[in-house]
C-alpha positions, -999 to +999 in steps of 0.1 A: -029-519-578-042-494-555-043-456-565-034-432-546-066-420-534-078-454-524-050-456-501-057-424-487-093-436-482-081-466-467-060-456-441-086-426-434-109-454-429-092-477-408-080-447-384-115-440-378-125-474-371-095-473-346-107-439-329-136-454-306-113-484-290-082-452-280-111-430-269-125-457-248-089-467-228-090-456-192-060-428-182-034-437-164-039-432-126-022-400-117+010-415-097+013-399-057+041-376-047+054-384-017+071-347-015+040-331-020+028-349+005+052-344+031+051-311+020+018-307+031+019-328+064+047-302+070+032-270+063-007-276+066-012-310+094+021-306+116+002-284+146-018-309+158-004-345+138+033-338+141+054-336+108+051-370+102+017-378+115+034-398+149+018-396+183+009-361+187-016-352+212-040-380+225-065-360+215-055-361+179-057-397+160-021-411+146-018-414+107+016-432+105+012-464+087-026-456+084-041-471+050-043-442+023-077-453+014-094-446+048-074-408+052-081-400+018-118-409+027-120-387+053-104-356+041-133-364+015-163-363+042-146-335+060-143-312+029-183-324+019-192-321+057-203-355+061-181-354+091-182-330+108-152-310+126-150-271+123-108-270+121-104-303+096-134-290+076-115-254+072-087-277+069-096-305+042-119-275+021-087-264+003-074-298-012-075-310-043-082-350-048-043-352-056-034-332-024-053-357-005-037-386-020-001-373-022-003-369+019-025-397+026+002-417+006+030-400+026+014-406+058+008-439+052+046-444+035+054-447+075+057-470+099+033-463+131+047-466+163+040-489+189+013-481+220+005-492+252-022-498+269-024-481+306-050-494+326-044-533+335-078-525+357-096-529+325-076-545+299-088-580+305-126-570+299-110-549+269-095-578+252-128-601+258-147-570+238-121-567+205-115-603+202-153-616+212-178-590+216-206-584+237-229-611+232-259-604+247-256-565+238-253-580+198-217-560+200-197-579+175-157-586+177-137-557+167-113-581+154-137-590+128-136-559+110-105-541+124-080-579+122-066-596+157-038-572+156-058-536+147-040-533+115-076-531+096-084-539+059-071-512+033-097-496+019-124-511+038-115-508+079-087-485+092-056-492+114-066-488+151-036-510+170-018-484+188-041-454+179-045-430+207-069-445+234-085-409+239-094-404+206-111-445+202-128-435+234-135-401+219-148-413+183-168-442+200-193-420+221-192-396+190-209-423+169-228-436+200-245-397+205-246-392+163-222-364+165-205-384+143-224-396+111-200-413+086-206-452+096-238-465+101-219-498+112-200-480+141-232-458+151-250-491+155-223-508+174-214-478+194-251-471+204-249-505+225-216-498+245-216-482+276-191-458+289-169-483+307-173-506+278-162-479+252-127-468+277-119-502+279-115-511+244-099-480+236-072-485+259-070-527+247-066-512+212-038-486+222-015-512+230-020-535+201+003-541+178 
């Protein structure tokens, strides 16, 4: 029979033995808020995204139904200044990691409204680019990456179907002319497009959906 002293000892001993393996668990990712989120869409991104991140101004890129990953990835370059933009850098230097998720998550809590595209001029030579590149430029399909439809891969691509055509066009030539420095895969790609080449995809990808 056991004193009790030995007991003692051995349940000292076998919570120390135990301590390492609860130390080592991972925490529990912190859950979104939604509220926050709209929250801050409300109060902080409303003058130039809307309330609910919907189509705004062309110049300004839609975030309804846009994957959380990709915003929350840019809010993250913005606020380090790996992209580049003087009002979303003063915007995105503020936030917190759960700020960014909490309205990346809100934004992305939404269902994107459909586009169109506007120029039927074009749209023909638009479509041949997203679905089967440029071949002799070494332009790959943006369908590869961005899916037949534009609804991107979470985490890796972002939603472009029904984005704004202005701000494709407007993005494109800003990784084409490096003013844009956060994807050494769309600076390549962009770098062989031409003007006409860039406006017609952009307005192909406005009205996909």
């Amino acid at each position: 029979m056991k004193t009790p002293a030995a007991v003692a000892f051995s349940a000292l001993l076998a919570a120390a033995v135990a301590l390492p393996v609860w130390a080592n668990e991972p925490a529990a990712p912190a859950k979104v808020d939604l509220a926050k989120g709209q929250e801050l869409s409300t109060n902080v991104c409303a003058a130039c995204h809307t309330a609910d991140g919907s189509r705004g101004s062309p110049a300004n890129p839609i975030l309804q139904g846009q994957h959380p990953e990709y915003i929350v990835k840019q809010l993250t370059e913005f606020k380090s200044g790996k992209r580049t933009n003087a009002i979303m850098q003063g915007m995105a230097a503020p936030l917190t990691e759960a700020d960014m998720k909490n309205v990346a998550a809100f934004y992305a809590s939404k269902q994107a409204k459909p586009g169109f595209a506007k120029n039927k001029a074009t749209v023909t030579l638009g479509e041949k680019i997203y679905r089967a590149g440029i071949a002799d430029k070494q332009v790959p399909a943006c369908a590869g990456c961005h899916s037949p439809t534009g609804s991107g891969i979470p985490a890796q691509y972002p939603r472009i179907g029904g984005q704004h055509a202005d701000y494709i066009d407007l993005q494109m030539k800003a990784f084409r002319d490096h003013k844009r420095m956060n994807s050494v895969q769309m600076q390549e790609i962009a770098a062989r497009m031409n003007n006409e080449e860039i406006a017609a995809v952009a307005d192909y990808i406005a009205g996909l959906r």
